[in-house]
MIDOSE-1310 file (N, C-alpha, C; in nm, 2 decimals, decimal comma, always signed):
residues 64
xxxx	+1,49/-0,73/+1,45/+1,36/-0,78/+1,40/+1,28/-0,67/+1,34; +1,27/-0,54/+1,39/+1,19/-0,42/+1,30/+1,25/-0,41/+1,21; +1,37/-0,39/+1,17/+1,43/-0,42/+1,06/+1,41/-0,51/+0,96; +1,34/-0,59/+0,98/+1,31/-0,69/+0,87/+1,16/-0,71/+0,86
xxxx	+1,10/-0,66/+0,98/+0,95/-0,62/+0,96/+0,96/-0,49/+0,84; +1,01/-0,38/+0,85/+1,03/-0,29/+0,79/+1,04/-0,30/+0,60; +1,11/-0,35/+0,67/+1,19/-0,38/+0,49/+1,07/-0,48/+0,44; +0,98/-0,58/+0,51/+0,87/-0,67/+0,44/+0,74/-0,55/+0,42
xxxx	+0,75/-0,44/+0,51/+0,64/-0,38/+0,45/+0,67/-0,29/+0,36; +0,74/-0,24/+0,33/+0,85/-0,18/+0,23/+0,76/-0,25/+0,10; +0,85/-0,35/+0,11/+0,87/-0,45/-0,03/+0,68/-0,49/-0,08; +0,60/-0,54/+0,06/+0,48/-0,49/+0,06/+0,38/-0,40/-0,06
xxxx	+0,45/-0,29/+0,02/+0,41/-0,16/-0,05/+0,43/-0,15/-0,19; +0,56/-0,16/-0,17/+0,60/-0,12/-0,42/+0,53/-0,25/-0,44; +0,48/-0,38/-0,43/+0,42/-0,46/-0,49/+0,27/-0,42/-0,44; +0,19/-0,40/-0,37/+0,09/-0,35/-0,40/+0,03/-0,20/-0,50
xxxx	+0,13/-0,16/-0,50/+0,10/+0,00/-0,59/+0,19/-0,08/-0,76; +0,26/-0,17/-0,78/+0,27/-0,23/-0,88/+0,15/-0,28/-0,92; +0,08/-0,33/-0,84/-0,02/-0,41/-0,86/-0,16/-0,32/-0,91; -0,19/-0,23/-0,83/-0,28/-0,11/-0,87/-0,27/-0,06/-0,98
xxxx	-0,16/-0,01/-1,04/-0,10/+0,04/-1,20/-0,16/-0,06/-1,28; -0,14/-0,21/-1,26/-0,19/-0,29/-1,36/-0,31/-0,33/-1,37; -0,39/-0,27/-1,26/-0,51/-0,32/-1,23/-0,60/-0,17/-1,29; -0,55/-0,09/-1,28/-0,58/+0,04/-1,34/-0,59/+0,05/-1,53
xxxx	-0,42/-0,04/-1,55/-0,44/-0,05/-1,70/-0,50/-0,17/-1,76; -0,53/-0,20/-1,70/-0,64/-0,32/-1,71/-0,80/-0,31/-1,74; -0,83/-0,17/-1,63/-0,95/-0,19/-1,62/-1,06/-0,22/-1,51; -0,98/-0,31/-1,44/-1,04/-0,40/-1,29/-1,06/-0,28/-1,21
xxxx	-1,22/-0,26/-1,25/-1,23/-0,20/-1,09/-1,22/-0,23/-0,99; -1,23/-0,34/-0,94/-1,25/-0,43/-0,84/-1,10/-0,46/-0,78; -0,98/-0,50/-0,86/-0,92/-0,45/-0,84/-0,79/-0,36/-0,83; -0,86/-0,20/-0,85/-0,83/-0,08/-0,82/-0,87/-0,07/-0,65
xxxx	-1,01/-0,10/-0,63/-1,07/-0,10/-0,51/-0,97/-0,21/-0,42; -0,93/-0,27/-0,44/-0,88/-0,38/-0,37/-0,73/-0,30/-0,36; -0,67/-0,29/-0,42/-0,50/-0,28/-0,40/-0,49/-0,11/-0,29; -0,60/-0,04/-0,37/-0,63/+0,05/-0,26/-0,61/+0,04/-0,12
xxxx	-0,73/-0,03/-0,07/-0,76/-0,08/+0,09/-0,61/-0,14/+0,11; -0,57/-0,24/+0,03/-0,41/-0,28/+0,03/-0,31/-0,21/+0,12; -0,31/-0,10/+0,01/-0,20/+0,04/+0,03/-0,21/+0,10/+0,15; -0,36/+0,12/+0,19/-0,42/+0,21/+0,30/-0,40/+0,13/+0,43
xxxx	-0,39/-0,04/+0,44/-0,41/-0,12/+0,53/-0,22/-0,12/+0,55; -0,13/-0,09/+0,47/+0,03/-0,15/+0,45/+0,05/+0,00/+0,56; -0,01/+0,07/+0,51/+0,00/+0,26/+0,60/+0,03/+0,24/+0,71; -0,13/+0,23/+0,75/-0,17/+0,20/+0,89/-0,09/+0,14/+1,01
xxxx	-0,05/+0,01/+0,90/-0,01/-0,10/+1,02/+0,15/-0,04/+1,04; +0,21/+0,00/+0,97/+0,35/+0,05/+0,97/+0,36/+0,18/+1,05; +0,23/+0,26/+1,04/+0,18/+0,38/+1,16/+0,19/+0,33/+1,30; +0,11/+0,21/+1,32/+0,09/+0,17/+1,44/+0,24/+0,11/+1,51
xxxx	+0,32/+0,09/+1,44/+0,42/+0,03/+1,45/+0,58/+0,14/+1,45; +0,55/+0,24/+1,43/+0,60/+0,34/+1,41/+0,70/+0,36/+1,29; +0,65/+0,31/+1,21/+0,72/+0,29/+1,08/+0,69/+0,40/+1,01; +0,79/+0,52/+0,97/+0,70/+0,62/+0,85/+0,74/+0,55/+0,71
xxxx	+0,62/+0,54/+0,63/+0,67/+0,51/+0,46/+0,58/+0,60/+0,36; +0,67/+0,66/+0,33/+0,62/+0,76/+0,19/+0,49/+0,70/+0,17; +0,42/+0,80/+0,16/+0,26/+0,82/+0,10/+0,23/+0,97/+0,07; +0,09/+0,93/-0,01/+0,02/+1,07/-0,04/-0,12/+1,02/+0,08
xxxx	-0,20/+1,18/+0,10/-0,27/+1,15/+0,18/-0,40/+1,09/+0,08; -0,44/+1,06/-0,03/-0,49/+0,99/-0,09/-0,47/+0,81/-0,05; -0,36/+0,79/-0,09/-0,29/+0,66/+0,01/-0,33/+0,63/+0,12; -0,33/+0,68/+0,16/-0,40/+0,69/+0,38/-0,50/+0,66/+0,37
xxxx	-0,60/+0,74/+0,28/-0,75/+0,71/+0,29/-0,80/+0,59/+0,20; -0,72/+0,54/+0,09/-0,76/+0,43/+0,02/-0,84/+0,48/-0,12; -0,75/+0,59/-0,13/-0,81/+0,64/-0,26/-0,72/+0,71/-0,35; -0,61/+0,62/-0,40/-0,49/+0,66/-0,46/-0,51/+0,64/-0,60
């Protein structure tokens, strides 16, 4: 079952930071601010869970 928790926050993640890029070349502050908290919230919960997934410490704080 972590295994497939895993792999959903995985998959999660490259679609929220896809999503950021286009929201960046877009324009959307709103959401840049959003896919952020996203990124920062996908972290967390995979921390608490003992999941490590590549990040920058910018990512952590919600300011990537």
């Amino acid at each position: 079952m972590s295994g497939i928790f895993d792999e959903e926050l995985r998959e999660q993640l490259a679609q929220a930071r896809a999503a950021l890029e286009l929201a960046r070349a877009d324009g959307d502050l709103d959401g840049v601010q959003a896919y952020e908290g996203r990124i920062s919230g996908l972290i967390r919960m995979a921390a608490k869970h003992g999941i490590t997934l590549p990040h920058t410490t910018d990512e952590e704080n919600g300011e990537s």
